[in-house]
Every structure is written in structure tokens, then in C-alpha cells.
N, C-alpha and C positions, 0 to 999 in steps of 0.2 A: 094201165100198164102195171106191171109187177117189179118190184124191187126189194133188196133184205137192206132192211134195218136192225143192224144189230144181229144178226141170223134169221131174222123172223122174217116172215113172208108176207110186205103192206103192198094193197093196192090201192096207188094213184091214178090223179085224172091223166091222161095222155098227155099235156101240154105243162105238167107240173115240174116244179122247181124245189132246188133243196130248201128252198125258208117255207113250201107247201110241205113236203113231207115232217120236216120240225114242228109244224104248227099243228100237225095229229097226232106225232110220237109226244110234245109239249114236254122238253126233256127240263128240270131245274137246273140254271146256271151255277158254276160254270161250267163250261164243256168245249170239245174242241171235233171238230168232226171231218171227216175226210171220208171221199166217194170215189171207191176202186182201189185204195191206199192211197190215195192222194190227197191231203190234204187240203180244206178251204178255209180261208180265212173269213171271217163273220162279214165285211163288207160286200163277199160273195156270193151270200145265199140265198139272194134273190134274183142276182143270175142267172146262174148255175143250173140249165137245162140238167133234167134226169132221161136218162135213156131204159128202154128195159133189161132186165134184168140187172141193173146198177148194185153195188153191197155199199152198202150207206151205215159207217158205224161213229155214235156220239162217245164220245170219251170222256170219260169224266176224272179230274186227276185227284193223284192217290199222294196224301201226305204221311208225314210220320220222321220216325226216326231210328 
């Protein structure tokens, strides 16, 4: 199956979950990630059926002042 990560275009196995597609994007923590704009919480992402064409974006946050 095809989904964006980030904008880009990864292919999964069919029956993949969001902790499968993290574990080939291998993003460094911390990050926070949401699939469709929806936000998932880390307890989640082994749940988290992916459907095709899903937009899966890791967020990484931005400090400063």
C-alpha cells in the first residue's frame, strides 16, 4: 500500500501499522505524529491500522525564544 510520510511517497506491506511505517522512516525522538491530522498518541502506534493513501506526518518540536 502507498502512503506520504511527511510528503513523500513510502510503500508499505498491506496489513501495516503506524509503529511499521516509523520503524522505516526511524524518525529521532522527540516527535509527535498524527495520520490525516489527527493526532496519535505513542501508546497507539501499534494499533493504528494504515489505510491507502494515508498522510502520516512526524513532527518534531521547535524550541527557542
Amino acid at each position: 500500500m502507498n502512503v506520504l510520510i511527511n510528503g513523500q511517497a513510502q510503500s508499505l506491506p498491506g496489513a501495516a501499522t503506524l509503529a511499521d511505517a516509523l520503524a522505516a522512516l526511524k524518525p529521532t525522538p522527540p516527535f509527535a505524529v498524527a495520520v490525516n491530522r489527527e493526532f496519535v498518541p505513542r501508546s497507539g502506534y501499534g494499533e493504528r491500522r494504515l489505510q491507502p493513501d494515508d498522510q502520516i506526518e512526524v513532527i518534531r518540536p521547535v524550541t527557542g525564544g
